[in-house]
N, C-alpha and C positions, 0 to 999 in steps of 0.2 A: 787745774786741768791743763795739761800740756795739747796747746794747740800747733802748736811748731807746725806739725805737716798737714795741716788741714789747711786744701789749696782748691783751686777750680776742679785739679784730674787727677790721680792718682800713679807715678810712674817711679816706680821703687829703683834706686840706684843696684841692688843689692842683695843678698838674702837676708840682711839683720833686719830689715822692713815686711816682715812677712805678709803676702798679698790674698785676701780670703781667705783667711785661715781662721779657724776658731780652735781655742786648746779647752776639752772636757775636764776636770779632776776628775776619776771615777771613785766612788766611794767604798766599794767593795764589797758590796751588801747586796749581789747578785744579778740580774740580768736589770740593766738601764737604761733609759730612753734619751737621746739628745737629738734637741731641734733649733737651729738659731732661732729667735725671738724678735731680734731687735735687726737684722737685715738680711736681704737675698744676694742672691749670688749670680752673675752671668759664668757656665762653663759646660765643656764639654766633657771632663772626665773628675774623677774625686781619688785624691790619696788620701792614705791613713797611717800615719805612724802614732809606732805607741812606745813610752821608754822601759814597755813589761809585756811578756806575750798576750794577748788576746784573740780568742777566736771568735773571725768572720766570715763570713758567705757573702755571695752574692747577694743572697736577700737579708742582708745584716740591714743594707743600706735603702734608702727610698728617696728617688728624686720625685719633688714637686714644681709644678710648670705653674709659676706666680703672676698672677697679672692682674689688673684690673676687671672686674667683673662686666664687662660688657658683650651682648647675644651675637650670635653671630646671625647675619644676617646679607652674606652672598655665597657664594658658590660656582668655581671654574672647572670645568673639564675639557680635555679635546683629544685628539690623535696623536700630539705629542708625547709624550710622557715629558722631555724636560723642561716643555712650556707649564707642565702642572704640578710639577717640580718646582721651577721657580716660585710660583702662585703659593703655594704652601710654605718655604725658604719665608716670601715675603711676608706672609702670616707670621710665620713664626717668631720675626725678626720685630713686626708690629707689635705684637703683644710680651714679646720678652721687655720691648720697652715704654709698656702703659702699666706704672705703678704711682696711681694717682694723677700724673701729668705726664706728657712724652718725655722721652728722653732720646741722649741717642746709644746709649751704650748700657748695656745692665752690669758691668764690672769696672772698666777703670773711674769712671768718671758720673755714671747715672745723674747727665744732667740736661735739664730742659733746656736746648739748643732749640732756638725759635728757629734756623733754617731748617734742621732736619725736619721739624714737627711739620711745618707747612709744607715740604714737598711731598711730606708721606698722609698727609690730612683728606684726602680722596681715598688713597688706598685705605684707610682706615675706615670710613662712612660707605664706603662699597660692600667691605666684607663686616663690619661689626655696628653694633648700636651702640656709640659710645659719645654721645650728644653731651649726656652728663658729665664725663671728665671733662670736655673741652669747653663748657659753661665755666665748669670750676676753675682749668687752666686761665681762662680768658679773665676773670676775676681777681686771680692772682696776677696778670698785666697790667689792670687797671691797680694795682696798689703797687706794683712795683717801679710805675709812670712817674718819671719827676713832671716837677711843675712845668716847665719848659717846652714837654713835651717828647723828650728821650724816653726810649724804653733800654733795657739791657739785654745784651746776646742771650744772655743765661737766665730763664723763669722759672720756678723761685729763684733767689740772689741772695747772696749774702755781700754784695756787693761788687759782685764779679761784671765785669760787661758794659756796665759803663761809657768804659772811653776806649774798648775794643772790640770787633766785630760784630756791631750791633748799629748796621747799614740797614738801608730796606732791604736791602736782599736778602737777608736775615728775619729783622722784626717785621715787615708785611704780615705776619703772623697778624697784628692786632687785627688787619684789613680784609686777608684771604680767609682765615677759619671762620669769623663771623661768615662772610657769605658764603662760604660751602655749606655751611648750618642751616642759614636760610635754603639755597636751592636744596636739599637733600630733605629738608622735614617742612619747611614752608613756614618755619617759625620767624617773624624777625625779631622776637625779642634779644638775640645776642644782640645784633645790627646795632639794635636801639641802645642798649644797655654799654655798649662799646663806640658808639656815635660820638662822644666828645674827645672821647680818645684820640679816637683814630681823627678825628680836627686837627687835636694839638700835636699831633706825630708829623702829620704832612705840614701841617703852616711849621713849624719847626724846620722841615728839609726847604720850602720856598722861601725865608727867609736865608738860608744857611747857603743857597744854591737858584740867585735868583734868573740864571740861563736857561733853567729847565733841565739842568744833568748834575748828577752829580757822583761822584768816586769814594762814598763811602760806603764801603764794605769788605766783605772776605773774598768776595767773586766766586768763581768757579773753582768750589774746593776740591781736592785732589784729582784733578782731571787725568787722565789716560798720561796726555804728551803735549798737549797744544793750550796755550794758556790765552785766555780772549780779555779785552779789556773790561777792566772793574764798573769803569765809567758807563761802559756801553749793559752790562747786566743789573747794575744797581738802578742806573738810571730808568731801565725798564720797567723794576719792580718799583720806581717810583711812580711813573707811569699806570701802572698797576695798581694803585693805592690811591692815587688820585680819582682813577676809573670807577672806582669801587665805591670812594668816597660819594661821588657826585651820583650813583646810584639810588645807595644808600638815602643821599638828601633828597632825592625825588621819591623816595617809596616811604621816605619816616613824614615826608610833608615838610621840607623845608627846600621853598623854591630857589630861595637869594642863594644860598649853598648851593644848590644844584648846578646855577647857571656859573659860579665862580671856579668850582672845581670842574664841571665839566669843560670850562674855559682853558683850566691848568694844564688837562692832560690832555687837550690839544697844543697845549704850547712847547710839552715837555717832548709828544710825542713828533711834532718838528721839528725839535732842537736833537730828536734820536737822529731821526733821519736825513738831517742838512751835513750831520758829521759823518754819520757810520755809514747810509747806503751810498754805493755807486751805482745811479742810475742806467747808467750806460751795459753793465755789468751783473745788476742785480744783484749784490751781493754784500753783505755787510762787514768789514773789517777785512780780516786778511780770509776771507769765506771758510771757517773753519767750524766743524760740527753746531757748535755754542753758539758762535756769531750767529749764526743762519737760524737754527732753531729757537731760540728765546724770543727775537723779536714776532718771530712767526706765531707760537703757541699764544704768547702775551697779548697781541694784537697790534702791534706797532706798525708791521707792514702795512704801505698801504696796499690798500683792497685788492684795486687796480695790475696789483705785482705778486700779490701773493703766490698765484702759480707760477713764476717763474721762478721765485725765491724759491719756492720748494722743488721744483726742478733741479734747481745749484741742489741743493743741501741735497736732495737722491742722489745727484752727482758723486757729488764730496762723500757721502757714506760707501759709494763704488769706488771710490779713490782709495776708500780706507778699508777695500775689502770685505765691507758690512760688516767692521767691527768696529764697537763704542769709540770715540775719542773727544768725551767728554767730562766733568765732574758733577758736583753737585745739582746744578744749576740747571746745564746740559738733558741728566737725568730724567729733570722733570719736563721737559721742553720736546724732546727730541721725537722720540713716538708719535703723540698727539700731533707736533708741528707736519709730520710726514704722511700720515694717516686721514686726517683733515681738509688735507690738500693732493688729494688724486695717487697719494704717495705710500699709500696699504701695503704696498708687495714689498716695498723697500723696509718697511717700519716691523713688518713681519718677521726677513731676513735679520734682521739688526737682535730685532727682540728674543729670537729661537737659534741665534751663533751659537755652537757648542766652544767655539776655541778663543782665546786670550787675545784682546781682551772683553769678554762679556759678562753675562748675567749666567750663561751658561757653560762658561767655562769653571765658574766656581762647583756648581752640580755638578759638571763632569770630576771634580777631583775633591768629591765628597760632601760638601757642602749644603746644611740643611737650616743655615738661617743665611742672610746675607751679608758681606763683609764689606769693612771701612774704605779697604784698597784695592784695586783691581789684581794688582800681583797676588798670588795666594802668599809669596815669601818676602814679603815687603819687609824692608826695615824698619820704617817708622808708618805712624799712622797703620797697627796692625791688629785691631780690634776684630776676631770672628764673630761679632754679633753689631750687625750697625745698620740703622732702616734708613737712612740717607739717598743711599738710591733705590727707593723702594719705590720710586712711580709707575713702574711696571703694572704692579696689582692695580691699579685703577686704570692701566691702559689695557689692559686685557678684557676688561669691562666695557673700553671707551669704545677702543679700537677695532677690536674682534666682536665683542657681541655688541658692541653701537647701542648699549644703553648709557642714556645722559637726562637730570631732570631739565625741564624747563625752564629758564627765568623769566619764562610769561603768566608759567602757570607750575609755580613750584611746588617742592616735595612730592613730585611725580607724581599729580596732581595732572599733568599731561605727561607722558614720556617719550624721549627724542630719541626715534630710533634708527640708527646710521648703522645697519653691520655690513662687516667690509671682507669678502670672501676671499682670504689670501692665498693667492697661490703656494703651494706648498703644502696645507693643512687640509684634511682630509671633511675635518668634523669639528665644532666648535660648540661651544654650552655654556652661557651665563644666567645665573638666578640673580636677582635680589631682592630683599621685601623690604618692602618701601613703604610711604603710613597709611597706604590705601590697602598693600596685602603685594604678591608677590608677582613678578615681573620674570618673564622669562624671555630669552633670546635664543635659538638653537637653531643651526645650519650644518645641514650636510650632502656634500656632493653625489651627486647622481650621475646615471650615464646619460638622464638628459639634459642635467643641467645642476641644477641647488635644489634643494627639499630648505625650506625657513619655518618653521616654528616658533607662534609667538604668542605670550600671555601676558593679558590686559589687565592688573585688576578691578573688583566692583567699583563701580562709581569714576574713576580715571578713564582716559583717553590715549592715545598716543598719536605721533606724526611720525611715520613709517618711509623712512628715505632706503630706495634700492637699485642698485645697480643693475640696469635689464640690456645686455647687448641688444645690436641690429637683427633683429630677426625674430627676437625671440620674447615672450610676453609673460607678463606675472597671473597665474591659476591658484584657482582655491576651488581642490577637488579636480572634475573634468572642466569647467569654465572658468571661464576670464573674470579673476576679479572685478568686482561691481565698482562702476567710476562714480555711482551714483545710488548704492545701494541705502537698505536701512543700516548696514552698521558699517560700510565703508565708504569713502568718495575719494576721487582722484581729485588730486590739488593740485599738481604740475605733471608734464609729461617733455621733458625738454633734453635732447639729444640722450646719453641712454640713462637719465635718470626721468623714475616715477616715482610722487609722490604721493601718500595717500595718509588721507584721517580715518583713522579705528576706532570705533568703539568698544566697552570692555566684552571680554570674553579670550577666547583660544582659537586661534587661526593655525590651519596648514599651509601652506603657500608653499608653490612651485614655479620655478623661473626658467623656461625652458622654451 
């Protein structure tokens, strides 16, 4: 068997290399059926040549939309059309690449990239029930683990990944999917089942990097224009892994773990901040998209600064015109970091840009899955199907309809509800069903104010955070929400936020 070109990716010098192509014999024995068998395709159109006439029609041919069988299980809509647009693009882009394990591309390369997986690992658990594949991905982790405690960029592997791009900022896979699992279904048996791993991955990087930082990884893949240090993102997601880690040891019951790791990712997360922030300044690195948003989303910031940090960073995205100038990394950072932090109106404009470079300047010039590069005419790095920057779809859920589980009381089990009524957007609508039954978020503006619509389901609760100007008070019906009723209480009330605990059922609320 000639292996010659069987490589990590697939990039033909040539036409003698033909790329998805399959050649039928026809046998001649009158009308025939051909269906490849043995793999799928990523593409937007299909040619046919033949070396003898045959007739075809349009409906000669039939494309089928391949993926992994998982339900779907959210649902966006709103005023925008290209906010729901993208929402859909992002879907599309999701499940073009869950055949078995994520990937990031269904053509050149269909290969389990642990960066892309984990940024897009929310937007996945939002809109589909796909628990199952990522047990099985995370299985194939734990066996593709050397002893030492490396993972490979690339899961499954034929050896690829190794001893290239396969940084935390990358493999954190082992650490974030496990706990999105847990908060999303309340299960911890990945946790458990991935606990030694995810040991020998991190005592692996604190031996290798015993400052508490360290520069291995890809960084911030194909960013806009502005390229942030490797150091400062990788380091986070170590950060991040250690946080997780020491979680983890407190909820599987192991206390000496807990206090060691929890030990680490204070040490790591000083050593972020003694180099990258300028206090005086607020701002990390040369304050550029990435810089500012990774530590913000991840939690590195401290506490104390975090609204000013995100101040810079609204800044910096009005510098940039409210358009992306970020990569991979970025991607998944940037919304949530802004939105989280007083920052809604900004993370709004950023997310619903129709022009270059956005999310929506791809829709605007046809685009119905998401792409690898922000130029539509990129040279290289030119893949039209690639869910890499796909954190949109679960900011759209975070950010606009402010549904999030708990990690006090997961699998929505309580649900944490923050929506954030952005200026600009008319009318807002998120479902999702979660293991209690289905969850709904829906706002829309009135002439006196927001109309909010909310569903609790049986047996679950929620903590309902809203933004109520000076003057003006939260109603259900003609009265004032009860601060102390049977199925609501007020929990805070402190400058113009109120808080309150729900019990299950369907609420109207008006904020006016």
């Amino acid at each position: 068997v000639d292996q010659s070109n069987i490589d990590v990716h697939y990039r033909p010098t040539d036409k003698s290399d033909p790329f998805q192509t399959d050649i039928f014999t026809l046998g001649g024995r009158g009308e025939e059926t051909f269906m490849p068998r043995f793999n799928y395709k990523g593409f937007q159109y299909v040619e046919v040549t033949s070396s003898r006439p045959v007739a075809l029609t349009a409906g000669s041919l039939t494309g089928y939309f391949m993926h992994s069988d998982v339900t779907p299980v959210g649902k966006v809509s709103s005023s925008n059309p290209t906010l729901d647009k993208i929402w859909q693009a992002t879907n599309n882009s999701y499940l073009s690449n869950l055949f078995g394990y994520p990937t990031d591309c269904p053509q050149r390369e269909k290969n389990g990239w642990t960066g892309d997986a984990h940024i897009a690992s929310e937007t996945g658990l939002y809109n589909f029930d796909g628990i199952g594949v990522y047990e099985k991905w995370l299985a194939d982790h734990r066996d593709e683990q050397q002893p030492n405690g490396v993972l490979p960029s690339i899961i499954p592997s034929n050896g690829w990944g190794y001893e290239w791009g396969n940084g935390p900022d990358w493999t954190s896979t082992i650490a974030i999917i496990p706990w999105n699992i847990y908060l999303f279904y309340g299960d911890p048996k990945l946790l458990a089942d991935c606990y030694g791993n995810l040991k020998r991955y991190v005592d692996h990087i604190e031996t290798s990097s015993p400052n508490g930082l360290t520069s291995w990884g890809l960084g911030d893949w194909v960013p806009v224009k502005s390229k942030s240090p490797v150091e400062l993102t990788s380091s986070v997601y170590y950060f991040t892994d250690a946080t997780i880690l020491a979680k983890a040891a407190k909820l599987l019951g192991h206390p000496a773990d807990h206090a060691h790791y929890a030990a680490l990712a204070q040490k790591i997360r000083t050593a972020i901040n003694a180099k990258y922030l300028d206090r005086r300044t607020n701002l990390y690195g040369s304050g550029v998209q990435t810089e500012l948003s990774v530590p913000l989303y991840w939690g590195v910031v401290p506490d104390e600064l975090r609204e000013k940090v995100a101040a810079n960073l609204a800044r910096r995205v009005a510098t940039d015109n409210f358009h992306l100038d970020v990569g991979l990394l970025g991607t998944k950072a940037i919304l949530s970091a802004l939105s989280d932090n007083g920052q809604a109106d900004t993370a709004y404009r950023l997310a619903a840009q129709e022009t270059y470079p956005s999310w929506g300047w791809w829709i605007a010039n046809g685009a119905t899955t998401l792409y690898e590069n922000w130029p539509i005419d990129a040279k290289s790095d030119i893949s039209l199907n690639h869910i890499m920057f796909g954190e949109i779809g679960a900011w759209l859920y975070k950010g606009l309809g402010g549904i999030r589980p708990d990690p006090q009381q997961p699998g929505f089990k309580n649900v944490l509800l923050t929506p954030h009524f952005v200026a600009g957007l008319a009318h807002f609508e998120a479902t999702h069903d979660g293991p209690y039954g289905r969850i709904r978020s829906a706002w829309q503006r009135t002439e006196a104010g927001v109309s909010y619509a909310v569903t609790i389901p049986p047996n679950a609760t929620a903590t309902l955070t809203l933004p109520v100007a000076a003057g003006r008070a939260v109603y259900e019906g003609n009265r004032p929400l009860p601060v102390a009723g049977p199925h609501s209480r007020l929990l805070q009330s402190a400058g113009q936020i109120r808080q309150y605990q729900l019990a299950a059922g369907t609420y109207v609320l008006a904020i006016r």
